[in-house]
C-alpha positions, 0 to 999 in steps of 0.5 A, a space after each residue: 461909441 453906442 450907449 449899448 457898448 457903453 454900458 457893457 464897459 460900465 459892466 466889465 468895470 464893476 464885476 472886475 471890481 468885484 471880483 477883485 474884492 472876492 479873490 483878495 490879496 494876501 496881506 501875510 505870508 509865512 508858509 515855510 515850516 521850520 520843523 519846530 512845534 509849539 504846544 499849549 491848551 491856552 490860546 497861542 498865536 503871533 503878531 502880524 505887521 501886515 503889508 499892503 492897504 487890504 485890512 477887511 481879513 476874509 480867510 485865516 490859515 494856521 498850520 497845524 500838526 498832530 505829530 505824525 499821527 492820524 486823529 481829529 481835533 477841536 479849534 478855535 481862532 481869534 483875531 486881535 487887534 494890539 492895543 493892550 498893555 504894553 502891546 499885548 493883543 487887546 480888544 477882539 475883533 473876531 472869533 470862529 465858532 468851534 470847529 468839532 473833529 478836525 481831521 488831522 493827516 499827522 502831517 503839516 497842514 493848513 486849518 481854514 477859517 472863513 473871516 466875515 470881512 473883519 477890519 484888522 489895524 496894520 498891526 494885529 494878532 491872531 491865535 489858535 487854540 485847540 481841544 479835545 486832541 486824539 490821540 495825541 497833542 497838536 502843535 503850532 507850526 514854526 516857520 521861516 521869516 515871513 514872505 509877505 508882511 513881517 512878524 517880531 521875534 516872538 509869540 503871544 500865548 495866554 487869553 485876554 488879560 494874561 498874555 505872556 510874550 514869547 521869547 527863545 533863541 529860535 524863530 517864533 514865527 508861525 505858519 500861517 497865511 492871511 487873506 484880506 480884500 480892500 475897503 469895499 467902497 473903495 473898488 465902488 469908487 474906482 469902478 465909478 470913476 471908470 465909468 465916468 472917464 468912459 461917458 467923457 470919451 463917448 461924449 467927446 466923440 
């Protein structure tokens, strides 16, 4: 094999690597609404046992809705891991920036927040808290049992150091999606130890 053919596997190896890391995988998948809101001006949100090995979250979709009418809203998200009392949500990982009038259809729908690669535990929380609300209150939407990953049977509302576990006789799983890539070094290791089978086989030849 020439040393040109060579390089241009090594090359296929890493942008394949990297765009691996770019498209991510979904770690948590609870997309099927159940039809039921759920309202509070105080941070809420669910526990997420996520699946898979990725835990750097690159991407938080919550669903929202705004309860038939058209209006805009202010939001905030947050990432949690669980290591408060008694399980609550504990030190934070990760918050947005506020995010000013967003534009709400009235219908379910996905809010998008762009994560910078944050590292999250196999068990974690997320929550979502909104402001500024025209011309009436959004709501968090219920979900079926998650697709991928799982959830326990109820919710966390409050903010740090006043959680309140939810518990009612219907499902407390929200609608949302979480989007994670793996440890970075680990595509690394793998495109290299591509490359080095690769030289192997060519010196063999």
């Amino acid at each position: 094999m020439k040393r040109q053919n060579v390089l241009l596997l090594l090359t296929a190896f890493i942008v394949a690597g990297i765009s691996t890391t770019r498209a991510g995988t979904i770690i948590y998948q609870d997309t099927s609404p159940n039809g039921s809101l759920t309202f509070t001006a105080l941070e809420d949100g669910d526990e997420v046992h996520a699946a898979g090995d990725a835990r750097f979250v690159t991407q938080l979709q919550i669903g929202v809705s705004m309860q038939g009418y058209a209006g805009t809203a202010d939001f905030v998200a947050r990432l949690y891991a669980n290591n408060g009392l008694a399980g609550a949500p504990g030190s934070l990982l990760w918050q947005s920036a506020l995010f000013n009038n967003v534009p709400l259809s009235g219908a379910v729908q996905l809010i998008s927040f762009d994560v910078p690669n944050v590292l999250v535990p196999d068990v974690f929380t997320w929550t979502l808290q909104g402001s500024n609300e025209h011309p009436v209150a959004v709501g968090l939407v219920g979900a079926n049992p998650p697709s991928i990953g799982s959830s326990p049977a109820y919710s966390w509302f409050g903010g740090p150091g006043q959680w309140t576990k939810s518990q009612t006789s219907y499902s407390q799983d929200f609608m949302v999606q979480v989007i994670a890539v793996p440890e970075p070094g680990t595509i690394g290791l793998l495109c290299f130890d591509l490359g080095i089978l690769v030289l192997k086989r060519q010196f063999r030849q």
